[in-house]
C-alpha positions as CSV (number, residue, x, y, z in Angstrom):
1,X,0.0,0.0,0.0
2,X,1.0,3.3,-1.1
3,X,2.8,5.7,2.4
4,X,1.7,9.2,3.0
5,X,4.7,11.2,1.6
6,X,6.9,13.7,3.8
7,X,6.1,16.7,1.1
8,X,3.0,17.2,-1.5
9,X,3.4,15.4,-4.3
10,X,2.0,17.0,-8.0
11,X,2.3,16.2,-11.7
12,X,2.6,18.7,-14.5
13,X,3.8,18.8,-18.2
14,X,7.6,19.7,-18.0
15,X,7.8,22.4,-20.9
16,X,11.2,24.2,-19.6
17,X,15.3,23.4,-20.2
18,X,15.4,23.1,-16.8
19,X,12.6,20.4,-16.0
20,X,14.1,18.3,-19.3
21,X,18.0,18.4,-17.8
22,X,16.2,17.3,-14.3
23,X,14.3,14.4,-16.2
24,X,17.3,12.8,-18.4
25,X,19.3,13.8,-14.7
26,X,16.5,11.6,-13.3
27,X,16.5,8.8,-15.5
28,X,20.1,7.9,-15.7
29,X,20.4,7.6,-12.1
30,X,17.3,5.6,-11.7
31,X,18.4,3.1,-14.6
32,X,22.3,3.5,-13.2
33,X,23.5,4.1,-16.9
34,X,27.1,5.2,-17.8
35,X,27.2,4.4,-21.3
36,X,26.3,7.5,-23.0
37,X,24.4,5.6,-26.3
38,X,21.6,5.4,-23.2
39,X,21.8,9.0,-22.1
40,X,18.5,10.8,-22.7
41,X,18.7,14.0,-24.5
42,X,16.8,17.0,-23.7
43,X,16.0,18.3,-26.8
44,X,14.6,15.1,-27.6
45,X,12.2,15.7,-25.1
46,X,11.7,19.1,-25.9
47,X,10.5,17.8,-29.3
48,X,8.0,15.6,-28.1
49,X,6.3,17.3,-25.9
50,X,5.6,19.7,-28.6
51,X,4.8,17.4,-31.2
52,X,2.4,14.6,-30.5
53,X,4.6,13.1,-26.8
54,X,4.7,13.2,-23.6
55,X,7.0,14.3,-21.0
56,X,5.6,14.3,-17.4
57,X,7.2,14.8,-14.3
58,X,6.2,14.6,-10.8
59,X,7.4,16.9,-7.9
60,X,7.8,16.8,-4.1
61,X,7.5,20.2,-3.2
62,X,8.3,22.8,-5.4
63,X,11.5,21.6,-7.4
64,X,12.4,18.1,-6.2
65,X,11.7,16.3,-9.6
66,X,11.4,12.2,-8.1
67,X,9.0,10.7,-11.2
68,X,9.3,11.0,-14.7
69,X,7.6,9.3,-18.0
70,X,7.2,9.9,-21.7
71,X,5.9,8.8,-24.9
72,X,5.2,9.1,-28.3
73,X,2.7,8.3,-31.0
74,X,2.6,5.0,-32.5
75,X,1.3,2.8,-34.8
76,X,1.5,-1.1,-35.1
77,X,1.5,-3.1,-38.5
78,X,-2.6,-3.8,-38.3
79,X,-3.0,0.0,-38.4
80,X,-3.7,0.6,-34.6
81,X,-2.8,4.0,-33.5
82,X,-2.0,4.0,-29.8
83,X,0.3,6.6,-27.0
84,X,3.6,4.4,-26.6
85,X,5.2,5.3,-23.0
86,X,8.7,4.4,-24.0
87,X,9.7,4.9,-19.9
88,X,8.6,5.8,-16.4
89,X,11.4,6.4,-13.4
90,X,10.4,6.2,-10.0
91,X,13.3,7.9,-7.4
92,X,13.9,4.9,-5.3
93,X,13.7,6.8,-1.9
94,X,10.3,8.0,-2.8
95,X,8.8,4.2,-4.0
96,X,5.8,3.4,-2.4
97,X,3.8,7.0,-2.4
98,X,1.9,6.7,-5.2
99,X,4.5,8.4,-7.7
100,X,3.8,6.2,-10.9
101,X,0.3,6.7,-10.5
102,X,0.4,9.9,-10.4
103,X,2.6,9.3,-13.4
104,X,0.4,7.4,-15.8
105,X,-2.4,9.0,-14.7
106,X,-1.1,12.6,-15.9
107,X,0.3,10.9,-18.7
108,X,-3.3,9.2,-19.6
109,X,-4.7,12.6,-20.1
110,X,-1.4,14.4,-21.9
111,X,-2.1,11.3,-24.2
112,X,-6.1,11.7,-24.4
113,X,-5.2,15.8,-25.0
114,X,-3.2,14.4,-28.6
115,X,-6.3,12.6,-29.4
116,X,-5.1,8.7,-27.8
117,X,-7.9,6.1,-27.0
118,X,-4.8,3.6,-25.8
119,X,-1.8,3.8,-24.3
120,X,1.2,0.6,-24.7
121,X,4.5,0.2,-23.2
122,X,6.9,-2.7,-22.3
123,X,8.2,-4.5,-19.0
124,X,10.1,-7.5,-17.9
125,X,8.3,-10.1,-17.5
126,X,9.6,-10.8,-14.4
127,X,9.2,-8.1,-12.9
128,X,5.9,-9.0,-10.3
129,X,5.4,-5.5,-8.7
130,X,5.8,-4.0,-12.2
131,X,3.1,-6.0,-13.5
132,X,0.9,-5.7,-10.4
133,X,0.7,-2.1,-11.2
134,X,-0.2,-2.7,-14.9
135,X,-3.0,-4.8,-14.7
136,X,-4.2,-5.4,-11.2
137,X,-4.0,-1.5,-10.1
138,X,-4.3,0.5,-13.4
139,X,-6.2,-1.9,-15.3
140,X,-4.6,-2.5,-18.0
141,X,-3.9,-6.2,-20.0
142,X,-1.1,-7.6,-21.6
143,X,-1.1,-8.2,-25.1
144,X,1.9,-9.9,-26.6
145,X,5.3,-11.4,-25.8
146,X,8.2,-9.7,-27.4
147,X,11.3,-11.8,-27.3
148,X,14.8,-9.7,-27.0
149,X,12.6,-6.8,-27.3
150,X,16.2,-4.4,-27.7
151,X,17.8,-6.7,-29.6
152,X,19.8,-7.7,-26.6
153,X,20.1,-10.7,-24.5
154,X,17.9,-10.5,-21.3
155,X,15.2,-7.6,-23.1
156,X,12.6,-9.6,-23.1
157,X,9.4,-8.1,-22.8
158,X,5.0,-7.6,-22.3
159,X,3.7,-5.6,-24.4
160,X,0.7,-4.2,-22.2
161,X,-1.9,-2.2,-23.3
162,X,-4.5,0.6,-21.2
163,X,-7.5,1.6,-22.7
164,X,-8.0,5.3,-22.0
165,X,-11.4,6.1,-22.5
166,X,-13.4,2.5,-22.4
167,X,-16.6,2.9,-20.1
168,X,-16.0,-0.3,-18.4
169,X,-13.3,-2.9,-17.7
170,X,-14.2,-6.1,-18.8
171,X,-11.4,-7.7,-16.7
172,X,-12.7,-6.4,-13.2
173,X,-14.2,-9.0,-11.8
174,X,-10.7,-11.1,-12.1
175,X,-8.3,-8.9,-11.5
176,X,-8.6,-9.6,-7.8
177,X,-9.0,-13.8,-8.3
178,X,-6.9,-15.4,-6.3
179,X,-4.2,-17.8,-7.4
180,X,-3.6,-21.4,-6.3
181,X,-0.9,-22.1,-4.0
182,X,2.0,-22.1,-6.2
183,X,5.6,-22.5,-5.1
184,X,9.1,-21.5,-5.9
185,X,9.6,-24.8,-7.2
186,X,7.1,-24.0,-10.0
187,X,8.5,-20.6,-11.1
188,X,8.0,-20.4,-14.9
189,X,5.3,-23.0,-14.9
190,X,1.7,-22.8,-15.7
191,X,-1.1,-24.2,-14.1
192,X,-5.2,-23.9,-15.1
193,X,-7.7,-23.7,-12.5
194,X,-12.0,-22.8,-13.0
195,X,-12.5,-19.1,-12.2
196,X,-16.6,-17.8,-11.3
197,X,-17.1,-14.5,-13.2
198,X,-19.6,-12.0,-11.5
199,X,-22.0,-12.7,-13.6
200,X,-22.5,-16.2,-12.8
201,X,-20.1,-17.6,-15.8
202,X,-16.8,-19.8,-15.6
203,X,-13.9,-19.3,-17.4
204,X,-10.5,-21.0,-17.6
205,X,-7.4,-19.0,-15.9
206,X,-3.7,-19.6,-16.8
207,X,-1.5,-18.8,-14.0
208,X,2.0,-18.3,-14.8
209,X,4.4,-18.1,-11.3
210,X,7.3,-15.9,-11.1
211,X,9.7,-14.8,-8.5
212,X,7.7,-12.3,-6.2
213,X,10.6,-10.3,-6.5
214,X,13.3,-9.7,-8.9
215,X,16.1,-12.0,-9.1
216,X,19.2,-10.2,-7.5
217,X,21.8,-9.5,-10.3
218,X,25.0,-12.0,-9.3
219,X,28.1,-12.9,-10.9
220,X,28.1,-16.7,-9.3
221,X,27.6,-18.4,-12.7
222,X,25.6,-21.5,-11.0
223,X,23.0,-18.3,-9.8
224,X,23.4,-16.6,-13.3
225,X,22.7,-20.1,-14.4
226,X,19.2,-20.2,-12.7
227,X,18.5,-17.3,-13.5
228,X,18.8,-17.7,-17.4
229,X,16.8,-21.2,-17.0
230,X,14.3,-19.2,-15.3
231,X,14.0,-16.7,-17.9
232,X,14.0,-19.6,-20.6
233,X,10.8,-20.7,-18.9
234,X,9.1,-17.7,-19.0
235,X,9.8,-17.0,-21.9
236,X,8.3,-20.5,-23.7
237,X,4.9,-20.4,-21.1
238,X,3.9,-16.5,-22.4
239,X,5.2,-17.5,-26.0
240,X,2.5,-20.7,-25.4
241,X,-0.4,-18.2,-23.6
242,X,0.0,-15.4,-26.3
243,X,-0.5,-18.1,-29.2
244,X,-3.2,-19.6,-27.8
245,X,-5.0,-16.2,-27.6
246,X,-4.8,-15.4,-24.3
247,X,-4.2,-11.8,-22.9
248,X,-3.0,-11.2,-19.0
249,X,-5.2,-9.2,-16.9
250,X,-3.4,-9.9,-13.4
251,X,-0.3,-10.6,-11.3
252,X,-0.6,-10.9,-7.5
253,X,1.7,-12.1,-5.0
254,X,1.2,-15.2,-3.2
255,X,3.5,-15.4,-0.7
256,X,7.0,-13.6,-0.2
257,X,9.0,-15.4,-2.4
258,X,6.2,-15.8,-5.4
259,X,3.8,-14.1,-7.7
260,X,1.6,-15.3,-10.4
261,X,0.2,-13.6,-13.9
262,X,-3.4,-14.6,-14.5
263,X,-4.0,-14.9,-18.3
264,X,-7.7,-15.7,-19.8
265,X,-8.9,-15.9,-23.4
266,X,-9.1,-12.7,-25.4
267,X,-12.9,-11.4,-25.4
268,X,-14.1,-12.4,-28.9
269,X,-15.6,-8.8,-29.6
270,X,-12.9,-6.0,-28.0
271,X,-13.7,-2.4,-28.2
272,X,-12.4,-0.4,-31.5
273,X,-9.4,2.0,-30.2
């Protein structure tokens, strides 16, 4: 649950020099980049908040700049235009105070102002508290399975997507299900159980488990090991739940050492973004 923060918390549009130097600033720390091809440039961000982006920023107080997201238009190869939130940074000594909320939410409307119905953007898929927030507190789903999404090793990713404007969430009523008592022993596997929709309906849930939290970076190889197995399993079960047309609408935590995603069929009719 989200703590009461020390100092009022806002989000605005950055628009100045000095609120894009603070958000690249911002970034780099959070992400601990010192390689300057993933530097973010300022002007860049100048240019899209001018044409079509977003660049948000949340304050404590009056000039503490401790959040910080922006997008772009896109378009995907069946024609769909959607917001794309290429990032959102969180300050680590302010997690837990509602910052990426405040986040999305301002970004939701910069997005809405450009004429948006849908907002995408990426995460690692094992990553539980990451996709906790996606689906289970924002409502959002995800939609596809990107393997080496950067063209690196270990960039695997969701592709999620929000609906902006959509009158009502077709998801609700399992977004709060609750998983079967899965184990660390079954990280990467899936397992089906019969869910009861609100309206009286069943439907068949996929639950994917995952590390509760992420796996500690390491340089003992037998850990590194693990961890790549790991990943190797996650990636083949969401590869397998994607192609069978399933979308994931949930991830909660069963215990302190493991998570699951909930994934159900894709509604035959969705709404036109």
């Amino acid at each position: 649950m989200p703590h009461t923060p020390a100092r009022p918390l806002h989000a605005v549009t950055l628009r100045s020099g000095v609120g894009f130097r603070q958000a690249a600033a911002l970034y780099t720390r959070v992400f601990g980049y010192d390689r300057p091809e993933f530097s973010l440039n300022p002007n860049l961000l100048s240019a899209l908040a001018r044409n079509g982006g977003s660049v948000v920023g949340v304050y404590a107080g009056e000039d503490d700049l401790i959040g910080f997201a922006y997008g772009f238009a896109g378009r995907d190869e069946a024609g769909n235009d959607f917001h794309y939130s290429q990032a959102a940074v969180v300050d680590a000594t302010h997690q837990g105070e509602g910052v990426g909320r405040l986040l999305k939410e301002h970004q939701r409307e910069v997005a809405r102002g450009w004429g948006h119905r849908a907002m995408r953007w990426t995460f690692d898929p094992v990553l539980a508290r990451n996709a906790h927030f996606n689906f289970s507190s924002l409502g959002a789903e995800g939609i596809a399975f990107v393997p080496d999404y950067y063209d690196r090793p270990g960039t695997d990713r969701i592709l999620v997507e929000w609906a902006l404007e959509r009158a009502e969430d077709p998801f609700r009523d399992l977004r709060g299900a609750t998983p079967p008592p899965l184990t660390e022993s079954e990280w990467g596997r899936v397992r089906t159980t019969t869910l009861a929709r609100a309206d009286g309906s069943e439907i068949e849930g996929a639950w994917l488990a995952v590390p509760a939290a992420a796996p500690a970076l390491s340089d003992d190889e037998e850990e590194r090991a693990s961890h790549d197995r790991l990943r190797t399993r996650v990636r083949e079960a969401l590869t397998g739940l994607f192609a069978a047309g399933h979308v994931l609408v949930a991830c909660t935590r069963i215990d302190p050492t493991t998570a699951a995603y909930l994934a159900v069929a894709r509604p035959e009719r969705e709404e036109t973004r």
